[in-house]
Structures are given as C-alpha cells and as structure tokens.
N, C-alpha and C positions, 0 to 999 in steps of 0.2 A: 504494500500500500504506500504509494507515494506521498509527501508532504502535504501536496492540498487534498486527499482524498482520507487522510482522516476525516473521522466521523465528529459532525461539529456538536457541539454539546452545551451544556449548563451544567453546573452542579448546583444541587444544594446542600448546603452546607449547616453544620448545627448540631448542638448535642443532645442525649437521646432524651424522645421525650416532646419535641420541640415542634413535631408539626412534617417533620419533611415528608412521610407517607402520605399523610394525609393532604397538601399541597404538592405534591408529586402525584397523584391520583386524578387531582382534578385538574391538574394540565395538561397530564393525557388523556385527557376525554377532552381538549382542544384541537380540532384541526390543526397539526404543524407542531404537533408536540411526539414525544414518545418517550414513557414514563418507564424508567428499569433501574429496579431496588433491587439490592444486590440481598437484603433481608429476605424477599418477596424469592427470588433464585433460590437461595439459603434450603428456607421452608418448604420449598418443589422440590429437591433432591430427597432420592430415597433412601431415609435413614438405614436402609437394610446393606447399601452399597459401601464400599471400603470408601469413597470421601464424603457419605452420607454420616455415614459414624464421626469421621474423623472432626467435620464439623461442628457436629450435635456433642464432641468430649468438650470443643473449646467456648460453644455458644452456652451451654447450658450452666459456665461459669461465670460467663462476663466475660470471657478473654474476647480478644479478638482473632481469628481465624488468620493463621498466616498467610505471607503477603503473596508468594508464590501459587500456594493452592487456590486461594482467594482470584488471583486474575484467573488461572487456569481455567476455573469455573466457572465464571463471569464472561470472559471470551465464550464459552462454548454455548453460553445461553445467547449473548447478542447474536455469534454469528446464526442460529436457529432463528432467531426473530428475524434476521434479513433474508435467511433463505426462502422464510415462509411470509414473507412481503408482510410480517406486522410490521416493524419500523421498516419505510420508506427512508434511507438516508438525502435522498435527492431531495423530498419533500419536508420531512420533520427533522427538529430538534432534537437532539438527544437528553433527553433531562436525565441525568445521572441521581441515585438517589445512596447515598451510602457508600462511591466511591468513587475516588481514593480516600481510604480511611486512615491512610501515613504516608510519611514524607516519601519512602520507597517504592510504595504505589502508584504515587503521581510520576515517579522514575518509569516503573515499568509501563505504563499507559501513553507515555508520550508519541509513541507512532502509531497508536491508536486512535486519540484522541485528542481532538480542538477545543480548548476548553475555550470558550466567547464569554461568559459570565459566570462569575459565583456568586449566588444567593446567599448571602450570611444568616440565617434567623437563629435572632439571640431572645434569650429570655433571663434575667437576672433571678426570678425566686426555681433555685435549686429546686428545693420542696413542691414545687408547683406540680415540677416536670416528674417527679419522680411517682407523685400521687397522680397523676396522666398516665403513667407507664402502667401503674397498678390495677387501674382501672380498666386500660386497653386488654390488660392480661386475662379480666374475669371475663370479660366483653367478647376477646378474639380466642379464648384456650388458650393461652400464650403463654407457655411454662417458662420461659426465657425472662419474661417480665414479673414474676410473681412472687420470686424472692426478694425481699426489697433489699439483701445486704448483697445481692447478683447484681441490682440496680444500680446502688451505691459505689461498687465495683467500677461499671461501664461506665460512670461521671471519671473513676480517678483514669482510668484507661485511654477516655476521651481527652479529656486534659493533660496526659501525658506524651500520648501517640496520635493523636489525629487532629487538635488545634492545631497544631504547628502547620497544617498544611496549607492551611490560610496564608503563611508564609511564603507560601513558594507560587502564588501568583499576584501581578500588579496590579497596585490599588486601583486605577481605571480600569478591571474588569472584577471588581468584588463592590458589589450592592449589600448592604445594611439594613435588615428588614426585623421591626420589632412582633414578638411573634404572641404574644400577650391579646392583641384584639381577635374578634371573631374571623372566623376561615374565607369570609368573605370581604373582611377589610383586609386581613393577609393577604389574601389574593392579589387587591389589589392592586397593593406595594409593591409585589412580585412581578406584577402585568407592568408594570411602568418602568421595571428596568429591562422585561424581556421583552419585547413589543418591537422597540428600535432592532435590539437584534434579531429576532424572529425577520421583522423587514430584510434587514440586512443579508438573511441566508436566502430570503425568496427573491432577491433581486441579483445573486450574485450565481454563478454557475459553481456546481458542486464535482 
C-alpha cells in the first residue's frame, strides 16, 4: 500500500468510560463514516481459538492486549470489512475506535493508516466514568466492566500507556471535545471538527 493509499481515518480518542462506543456508533450510521472498535473485534473473536483465549487472559484483567497481536487482529478484521465492501475506503472515513492504544501502535499503523483528526473526549470526574462502565456492564453482560478494581486498573493503564499517544500527533489535527453533555450535544462538537474533513476526503481523490 503506497503512501497516499492509506486508509484515511479519525480517531477517537479518551479514557475508558468516556463515550467513544457510543459516538463511534453513531457516526457510522453516517453516510461517509465507518465505525471499527477494536473492543467490538475483541468480543467477535472466538474465545475457544488460541488468540481468542489469549485475549480474554489479558482483557478480563484490565491489561491491555499486546501491541503485536493487537494489530495482527485488527488488520485481519478491516481487511474482511473491505473485502466484503462494508467500509468503502474511497467513500468513508475510517473512524478508528480504541486504536492505537500506545505509543508503539501508532508505530506499527503508520502505513496503514492516515490519521486527519483526533477526537480528544475528556471528562474530569474519574468517578463519573467508572460508574458508566458499571452500569454498561449490567446493561451489555460485560464481564470486563464489572469488577470495579479491573476498572480502576484500565484508568492507571490508560494513563500510563495510551495518553501519551496524544503525543505523537500535531496539535492542528487533535480537537478537544468535552464529553460530560448529552450524546447529542457530543455529537455535535465532534461534527464541527469532522465535517471540514469528511469534505476534505470527498473532494480529494483517494
């Protein structure tokens, strides 16, 4: 894949808890979006398979899933999404949901992937997001989410391995979005930095 034939993309970006599923959900049900949570990947692999296991030892502690197996798996589900024409690269966005999760991730992705905007959604009350998680757990069966000291965990995790990757792109492509109002004023904060560039990918040849 040559340099302009990455896959152009958004992330969103944010710690767990914060909203990205769920804004990531409703932009793929946009025309010109295409929403892929590496979570959503995660929980379709079959725990029965030697890296369905392998995943289910590190998820069901808070770890993070290393960074190797992690793309290995994540490639092999985009490139099915294109073969089977759900993501249209010509047409859609790629909205990234979950990844790169560390600095080395956004190493390995780079001739994969165009990153055009990162979505930052911040939320200051810790507590907030964690009784979110709790509640998505009882809501979705979501054994991942149910332990709150597993919860607890994925905060120091996040803040030690996956902030920093804010770092490794420039501040005119990271948007700031506070993630506290309802899903539909979120939205719209989100539509107003992705808009220009969504324009931007339907005017320009892919």
């Amino acid at each position: 894949m040559t340099d302009q034939k990455r896959f152009r993309s958004i992330l969103l970006f944010g710690p767990p808890g914060v909203g990205k599923g769920t804004q990531g959900k409703i932009l793929g049900s946009v025309p010109g979006f295409f929403h892929l949570a590496v979570g959503d990947v995660f929980r379709s692999i079959d725990i029965g398979s030697p890296e369905g296991k392998e995943v289910c030892e590190y998820t069901a502690h808070g770890k993070l899933v290393p960074d190797e197996l992690t793309i290995k798996i994540w490639k092999k589900a985009l490139d099915a999404y294109v073969a089977l024409s759900w993501y249209k690269p010509r047409e859609d966005l790629l909205v990234l949901d979950g990844m790169p999760r560390t600095v080395a991730q956004t190493e390995l992705i780079q001739n994969t992937i165009d990153i055009r905007g990162v979505i930052h959604l911040s939320c200051e009350d810790e507590e907030d997001m964690i009784h979110r998680l709790r509640r998505r757990a009882i809501r979705e069966n979501r054994a991942d989410d149910a332990n709150e000291e597993v919860i607890r965990h994925r905060f120091d995790v996040y803040r030690e391995q996956s902030k920093p990757v804010l770092d490794c792109y420039p501040d005119d492509k990271k948007f700031s979005v506070e993630a506290n109002g309802s899903p539909a004023s979120v939205l719209s904060d989100i539509l107003d930095a992705l808009i220009p560039i969504q324009n931007e990918h339907f005017e320009s040849d892919w």
